[in-house]
C-alpha positions in Angstrom: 0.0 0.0 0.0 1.4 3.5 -1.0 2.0 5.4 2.7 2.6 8.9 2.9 6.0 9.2 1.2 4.7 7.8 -1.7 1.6 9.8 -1.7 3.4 12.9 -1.1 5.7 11.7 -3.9 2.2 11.6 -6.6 1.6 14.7 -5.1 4.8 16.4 -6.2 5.3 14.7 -9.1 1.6 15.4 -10.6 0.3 18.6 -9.1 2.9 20.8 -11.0 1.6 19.1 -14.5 -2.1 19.3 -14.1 -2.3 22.9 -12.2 -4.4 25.2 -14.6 -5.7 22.6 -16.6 -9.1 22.3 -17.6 -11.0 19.2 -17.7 -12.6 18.7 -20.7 -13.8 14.8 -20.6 -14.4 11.8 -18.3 -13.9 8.3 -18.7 -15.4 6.0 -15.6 -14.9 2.7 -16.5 -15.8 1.0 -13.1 -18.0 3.1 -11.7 -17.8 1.5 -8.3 -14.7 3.6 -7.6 -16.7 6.3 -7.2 -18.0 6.6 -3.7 -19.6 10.0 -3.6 -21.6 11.8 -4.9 -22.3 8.6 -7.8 -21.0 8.5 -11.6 -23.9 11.1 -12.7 -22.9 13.5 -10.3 -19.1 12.9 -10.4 -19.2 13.0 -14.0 -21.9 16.4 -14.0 -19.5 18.2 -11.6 -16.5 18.2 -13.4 -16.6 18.6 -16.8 -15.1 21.9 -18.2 -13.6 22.6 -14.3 -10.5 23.8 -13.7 -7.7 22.2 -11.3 -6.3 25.0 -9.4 -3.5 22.9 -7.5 -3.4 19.1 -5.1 -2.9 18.8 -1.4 -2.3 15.6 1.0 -4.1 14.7 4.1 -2.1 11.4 5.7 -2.9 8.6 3.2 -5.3 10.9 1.1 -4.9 12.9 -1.8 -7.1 16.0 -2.8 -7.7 18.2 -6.2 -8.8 22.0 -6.1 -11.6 22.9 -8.5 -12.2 26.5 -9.4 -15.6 26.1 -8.4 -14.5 25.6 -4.9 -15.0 22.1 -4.7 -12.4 19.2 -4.3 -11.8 15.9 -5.4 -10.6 13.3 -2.8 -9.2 9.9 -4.0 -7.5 7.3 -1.8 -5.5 5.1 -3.5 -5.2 2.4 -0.8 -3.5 -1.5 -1.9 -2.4 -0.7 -5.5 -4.1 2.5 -6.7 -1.2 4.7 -8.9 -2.2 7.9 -10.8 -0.3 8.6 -13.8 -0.4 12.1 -16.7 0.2 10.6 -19.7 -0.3 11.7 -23.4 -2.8 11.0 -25.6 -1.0 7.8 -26.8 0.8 6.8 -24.4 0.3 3.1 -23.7 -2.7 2.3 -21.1 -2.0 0.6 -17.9 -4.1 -2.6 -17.0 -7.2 -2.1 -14.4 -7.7 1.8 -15.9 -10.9 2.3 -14.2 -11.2 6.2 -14.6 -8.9 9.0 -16.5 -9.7 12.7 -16.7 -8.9 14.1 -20.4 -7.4 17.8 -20.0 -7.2 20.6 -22.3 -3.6 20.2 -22.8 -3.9 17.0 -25.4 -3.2 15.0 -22.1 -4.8 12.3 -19.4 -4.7 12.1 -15.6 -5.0 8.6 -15.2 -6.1 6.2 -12.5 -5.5 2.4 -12.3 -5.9 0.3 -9.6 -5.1 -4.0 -9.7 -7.4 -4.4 -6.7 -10.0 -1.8 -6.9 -10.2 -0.9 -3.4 -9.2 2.9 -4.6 -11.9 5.3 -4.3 -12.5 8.8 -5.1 -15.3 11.7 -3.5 -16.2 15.0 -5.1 -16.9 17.2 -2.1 -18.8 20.6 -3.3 -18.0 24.2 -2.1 -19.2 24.4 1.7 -19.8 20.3 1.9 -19.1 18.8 5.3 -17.1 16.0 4.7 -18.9 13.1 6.1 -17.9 10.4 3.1 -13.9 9.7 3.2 -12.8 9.8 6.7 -10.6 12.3 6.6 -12.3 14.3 9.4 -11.2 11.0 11.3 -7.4 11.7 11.1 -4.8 12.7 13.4 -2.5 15.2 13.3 0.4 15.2 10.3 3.8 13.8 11.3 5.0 17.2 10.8 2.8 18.9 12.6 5.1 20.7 15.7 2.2 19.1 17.7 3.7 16.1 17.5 5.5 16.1 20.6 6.9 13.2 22.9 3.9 14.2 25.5 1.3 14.2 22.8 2.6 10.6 21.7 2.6 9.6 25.7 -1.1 11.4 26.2 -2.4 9.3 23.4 -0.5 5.9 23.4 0.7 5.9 26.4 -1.9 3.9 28.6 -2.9 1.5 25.9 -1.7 -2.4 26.1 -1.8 -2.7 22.3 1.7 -2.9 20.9 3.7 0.0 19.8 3.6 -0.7 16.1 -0.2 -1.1 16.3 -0.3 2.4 17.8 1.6 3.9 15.0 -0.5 2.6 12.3 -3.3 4.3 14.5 -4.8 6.8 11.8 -6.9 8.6 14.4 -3.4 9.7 16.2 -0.7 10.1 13.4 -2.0 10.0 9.6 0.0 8.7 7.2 2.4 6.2 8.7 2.1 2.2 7.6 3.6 -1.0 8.0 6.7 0.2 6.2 7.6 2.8 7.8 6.2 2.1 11.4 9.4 -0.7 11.1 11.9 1.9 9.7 11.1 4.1 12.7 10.6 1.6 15.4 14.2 -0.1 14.5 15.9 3.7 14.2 14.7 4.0 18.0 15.6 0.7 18.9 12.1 -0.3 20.1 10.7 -3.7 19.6 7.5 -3.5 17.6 5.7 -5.8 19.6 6.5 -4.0 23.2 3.2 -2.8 24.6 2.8 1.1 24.1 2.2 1.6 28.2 5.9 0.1 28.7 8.0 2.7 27.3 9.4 6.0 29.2 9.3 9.3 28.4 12.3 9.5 26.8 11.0 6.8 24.3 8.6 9.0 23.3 10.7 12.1 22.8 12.4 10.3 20.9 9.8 8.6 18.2 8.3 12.2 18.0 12.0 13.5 16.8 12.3 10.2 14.4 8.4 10.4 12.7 9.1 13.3 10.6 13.0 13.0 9.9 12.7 9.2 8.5 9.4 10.2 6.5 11.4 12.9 5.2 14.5 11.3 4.5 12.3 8.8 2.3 10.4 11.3 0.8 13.5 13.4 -0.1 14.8 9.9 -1.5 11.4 9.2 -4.0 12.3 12.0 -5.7 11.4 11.6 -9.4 11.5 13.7 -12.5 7.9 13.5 -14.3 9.6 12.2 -17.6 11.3 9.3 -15.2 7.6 8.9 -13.4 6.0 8.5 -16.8 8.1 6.0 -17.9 8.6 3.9 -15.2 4.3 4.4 -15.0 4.2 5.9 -11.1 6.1 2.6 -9.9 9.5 3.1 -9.4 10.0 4.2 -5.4 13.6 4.9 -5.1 13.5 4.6 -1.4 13.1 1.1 -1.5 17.2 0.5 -1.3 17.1 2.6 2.0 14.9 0.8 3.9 16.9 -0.8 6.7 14.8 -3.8 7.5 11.4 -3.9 6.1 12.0 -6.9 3.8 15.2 -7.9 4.6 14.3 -10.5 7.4 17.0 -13.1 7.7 19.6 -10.5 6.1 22.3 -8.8 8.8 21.2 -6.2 10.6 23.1 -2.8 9.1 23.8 -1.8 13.1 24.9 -4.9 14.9 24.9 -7.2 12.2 22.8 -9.9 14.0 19.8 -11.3 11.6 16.7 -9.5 11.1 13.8 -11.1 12.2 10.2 -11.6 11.3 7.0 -11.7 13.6 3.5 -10.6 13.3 2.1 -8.1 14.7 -1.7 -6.9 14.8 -2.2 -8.9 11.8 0.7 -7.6 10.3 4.2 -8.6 9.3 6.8 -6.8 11.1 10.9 -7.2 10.8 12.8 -6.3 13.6 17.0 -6.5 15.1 16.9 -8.7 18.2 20.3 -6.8 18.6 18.9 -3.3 18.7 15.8 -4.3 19.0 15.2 -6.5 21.4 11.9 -8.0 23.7 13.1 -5.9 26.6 14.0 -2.6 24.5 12.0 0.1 25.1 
């Protein structure tokens, strides 16, 4: 699933491309993908509006219509968006693309087809996508060690599991919930009402510096984007565990291990890492 580095990455790469641009038609091909207001309305609302720029909520990713209104697509498993010209080869599973007045496409495909998208009009409360659900952004400067201890603090769950917790920090995942639990030396699975203060000062420092670092790393020209079609995250050779379980830890050099937690895998150093850390 793309988490916020790559979603911030789309953002860059796209909103510079389709800012200004009018749209001028509308292909929905799977119409289920369309979770509000339906494909008449979708459809009705956009045609001939212009995209005045893109923003990102967490996992979320919003386009600003000159009418006021905004578009809100999550991408979730295996959604990618892609601005392609006219000819430029399809993906498989394009289930919707936006034709724009510059002899070009905005294009969304999705494997899975879990993506959706919401049109919210000028004024509309936002009671469809969940983003009025979120926490705070990792780079918000209330994102403090005591704002991490007032809201995980008490809970028995384990640490990881807190950090996927939307509601609390938007935009972190599985991948990077192990790139900044290793980089503090917690163990994943170490219930959240164990750790000290300090532990928390410190994941509040590491949040926004490792999802920085990786978004800093995705960088991609637009030509490279197009041609390696939205898929080629250049971060991946920086992760320092997720997916290396059984390699040697780059700290200690012990091997990485696997467990699950929540439902979810999770590699951690038994070195750095350990049962007791934290």
């Amino acid at each position: 699933m793309p988490e916020l580095p790559e979603v911030e990455t789309v953002k860059r790469v796209i909103e510079p491309q389709i800012r200004g641009r009018s749209i001028t038609g509308l292909m929905i091909r799977r119409p289920e993908i369309i979770a509000h207001p339906g494909e008449g309305g979708f459809r009705k609302s956009l045609m001939g509006r212009t995209i005045c720029g893109m923003g990102r909520r967490g996992k979320f990713l919003m386009a600003f219509l000159d009418n006021g209104s905004r578009i809100i697509l999550h991408l979730r498993m295996t959604g990618g968006l892609l601005l392609a010209p006219l000819d430029f080869p399809e993906e498989k599973h394009t289930h919707l693309v936006f034709r724009l007045d510059n002899a070009k496409e905005l294009r969304f495909s999705d494997t899975r087809r879990f993506g959706r998208f919401w049109l919210l009009r000028k004024d509309e409360a936002d009671t469809y996508s969940g983003i009025s659900k979120l926490g705070i952004e990792p780079f918000d400067p209330a994102l403090t060690g005591a704002f991490l201890q007032e809201h995980m603090g008490k809970r028995k769950r384990a640490v990881k599991d807190c950090l996927l917790d939307q509601s609390i920090v938007a935009g972190i995942g599985n991948i990077y919930s192990d790139e900044i639990l290793f980089t503090v030396g917690i163990y994943p699975a170490c219930p959240a009402n164990r750790l000290a203060g300090k532990d928390w000062e410190r994941l509040a420092g590491i949040i926004p510096q490792r999802l920085s670092f990786f978004i800093e790393k995705n960088e991609i020209a637009p030509e490279e984007y197009l041609q390696t079609k939205g898929k080629d995250y250049r971060n991946t050779p920086f992760l320092q565990v997720y997916g290396h379980a059984g390699e040697s830890c780059p700290k200690c050099g012990r091997t990485l291990c696997r467990i699950v937690v929540s439902g979810r895998s999770s590699v951690y150093c038994p070195g750095c890492q350990g049962e007791t850390a934290g």
